[in-house]
C-alpha positions in Angstrom: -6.4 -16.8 11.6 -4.6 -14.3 9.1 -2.6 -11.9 10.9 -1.7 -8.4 8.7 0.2 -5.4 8.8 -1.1 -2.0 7.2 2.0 0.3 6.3 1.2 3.8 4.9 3.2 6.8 3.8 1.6 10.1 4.7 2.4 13.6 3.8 -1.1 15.8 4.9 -2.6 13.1 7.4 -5.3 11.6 5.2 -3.3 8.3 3.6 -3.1 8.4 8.2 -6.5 8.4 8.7 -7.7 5.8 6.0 -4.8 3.4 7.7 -5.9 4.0 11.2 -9.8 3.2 10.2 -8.4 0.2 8.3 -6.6 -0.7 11.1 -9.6 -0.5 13.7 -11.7 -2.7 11.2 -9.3 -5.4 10.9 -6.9 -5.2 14.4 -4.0 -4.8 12.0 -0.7 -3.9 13.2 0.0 -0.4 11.1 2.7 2.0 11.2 4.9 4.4 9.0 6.4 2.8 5.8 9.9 4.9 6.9 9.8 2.8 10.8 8.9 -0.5 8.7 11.7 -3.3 9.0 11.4 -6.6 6.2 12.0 -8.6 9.0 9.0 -7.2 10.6 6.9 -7.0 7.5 7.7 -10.7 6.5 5.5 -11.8 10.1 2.7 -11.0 8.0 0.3 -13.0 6.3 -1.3 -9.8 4.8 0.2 -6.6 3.6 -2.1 -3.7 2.8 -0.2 -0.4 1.4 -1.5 2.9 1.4 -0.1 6.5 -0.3 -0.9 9.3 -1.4 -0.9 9.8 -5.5 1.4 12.1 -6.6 2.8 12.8 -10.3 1.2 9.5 -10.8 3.7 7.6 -8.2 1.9 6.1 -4.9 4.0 7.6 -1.9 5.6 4.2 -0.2 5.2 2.4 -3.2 9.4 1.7 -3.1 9.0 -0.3 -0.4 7.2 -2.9 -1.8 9.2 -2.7 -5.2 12.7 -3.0 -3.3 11.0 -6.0 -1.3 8.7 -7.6 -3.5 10.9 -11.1 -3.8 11.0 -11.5 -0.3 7.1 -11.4 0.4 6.2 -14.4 -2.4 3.1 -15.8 -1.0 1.3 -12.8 1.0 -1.6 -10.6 0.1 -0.5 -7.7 -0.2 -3.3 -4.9 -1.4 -2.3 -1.5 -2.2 -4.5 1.7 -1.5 -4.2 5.1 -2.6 -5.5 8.5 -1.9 -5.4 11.9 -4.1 -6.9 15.1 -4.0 -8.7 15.0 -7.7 -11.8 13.5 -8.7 -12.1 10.0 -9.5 -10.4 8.9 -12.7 -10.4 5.3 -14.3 -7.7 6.2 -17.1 -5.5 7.7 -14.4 -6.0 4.9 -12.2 -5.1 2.9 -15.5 -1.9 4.5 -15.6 -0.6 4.1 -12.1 -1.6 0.4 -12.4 0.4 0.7 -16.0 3.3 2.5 -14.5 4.1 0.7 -11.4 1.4 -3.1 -10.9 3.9 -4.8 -13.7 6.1 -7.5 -13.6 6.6 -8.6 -10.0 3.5 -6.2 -8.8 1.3 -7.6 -11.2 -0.4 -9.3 -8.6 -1.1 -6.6 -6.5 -4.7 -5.4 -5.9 -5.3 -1.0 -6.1 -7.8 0.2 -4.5 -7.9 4.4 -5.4 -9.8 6.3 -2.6 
């Protein structure tokens, strides 16, 4: 059995929400990016993300990038959530801005 961790970054309460329903679907552990400890994080065999979208950075988002080389091998999924309208070129260039290099790997899910 996979065990997983959903961390999330919140400033209005929605990026909240989404984690909390995420977390009742899957029995997750989830809590605050901000109260997240590596050590903690590294328990996990899945890591899902979630932030809000602003100027085209994903709130939380430094976590993962200060981390990245010590969570080789996990899944980690990253989900964010904005105010506008559905947009494939801006989703383009948040994944062109921040999934490079070590992140490449990373799934986006825009909500």
């Amino acid at each position: 059995m996979s065990s997983g961790i959903i961390l999330y970054q919140s400033k209005y309460g929605a990026t909240k929400k989404y984690a909390q329903w995420l977390q009742e679907e899957t029995g997750f552990a989830c809590m605050e990016t901000k109260a997240a400890k590596l050590n903690q994080v590294c328990e996990y065999d899945t890591i899902i993300l979630g932030g809000g979208v602003y100027a085209s950075g994903i709130a939380g988002l430094s976590f993962l990038k200060r981390n990245i080389k010590f969570l080789t091998g996990k899944k980690i999924l990253v989900f964010c959530v904005g105010a506008s309208p559905y947009d494939e070129s801006a989703i383009a260039q948040i994944r062109e801005l921040h999934f490079k290099d070590e992140l490449s790997a990373i799934i986006l899910k825009c909500i």
